[in-house]
N, C-alpha and C positions, 0 to 999 in steps of 0.2 A: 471364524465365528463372528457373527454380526450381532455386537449386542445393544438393545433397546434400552435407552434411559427414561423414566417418565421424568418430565419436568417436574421440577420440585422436590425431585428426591435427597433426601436426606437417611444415610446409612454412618452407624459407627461399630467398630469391630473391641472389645474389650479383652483382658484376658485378667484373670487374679482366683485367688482361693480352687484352686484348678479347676478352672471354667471359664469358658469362653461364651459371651454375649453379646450378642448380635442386637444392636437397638435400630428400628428404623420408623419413620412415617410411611403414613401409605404408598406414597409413591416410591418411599424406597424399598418397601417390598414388592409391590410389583415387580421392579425392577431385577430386585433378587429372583423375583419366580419366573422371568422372561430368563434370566442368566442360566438359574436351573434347568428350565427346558431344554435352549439350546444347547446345555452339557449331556443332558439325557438322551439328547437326539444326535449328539458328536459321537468319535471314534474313544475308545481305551486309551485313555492318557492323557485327552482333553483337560485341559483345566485353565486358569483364570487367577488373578494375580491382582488383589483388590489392597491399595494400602491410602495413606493421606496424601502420596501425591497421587495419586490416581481412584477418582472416586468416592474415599471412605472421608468422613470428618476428623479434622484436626484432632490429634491426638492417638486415634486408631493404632489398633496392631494390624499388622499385616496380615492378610486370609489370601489363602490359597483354596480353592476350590477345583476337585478334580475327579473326573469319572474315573472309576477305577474297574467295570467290567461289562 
């Protein structure tokens, strides 16, 4: 899976009060929706592994993101 980062993106992953929130600027939702695609358009079990060293900003939970059918 080849996936597209727009410059400047800025994504953070939270978790509390049982919920999970996803903050991002524009370019880091693009990027989430280019990630998206690409998982929509993979095989059953695809998924992605987004935490602060890779990706998400300081502080983040770890997100797993993953086709499931």
């Amino acid at each position: 899976m080849e996936i597209k980062w727009t410059d400047g993106y800025k994504i953070s992953a939270m978790t509390g009060n049982d919920a999970i929130t996803i903050s991002a600027n524009r370019e880091g939702l693009l990027s989430l929706a280019a990630i998206l695609t690409e998982l929509a358009d993979g095989e059953k079990g695809d998924h992605i592994h987004l935490d602060e060293y890779n990706s998400l900003e300081d502080g983040s939970a770890e997100l797993i993101i993953e086709k499931t059918g």
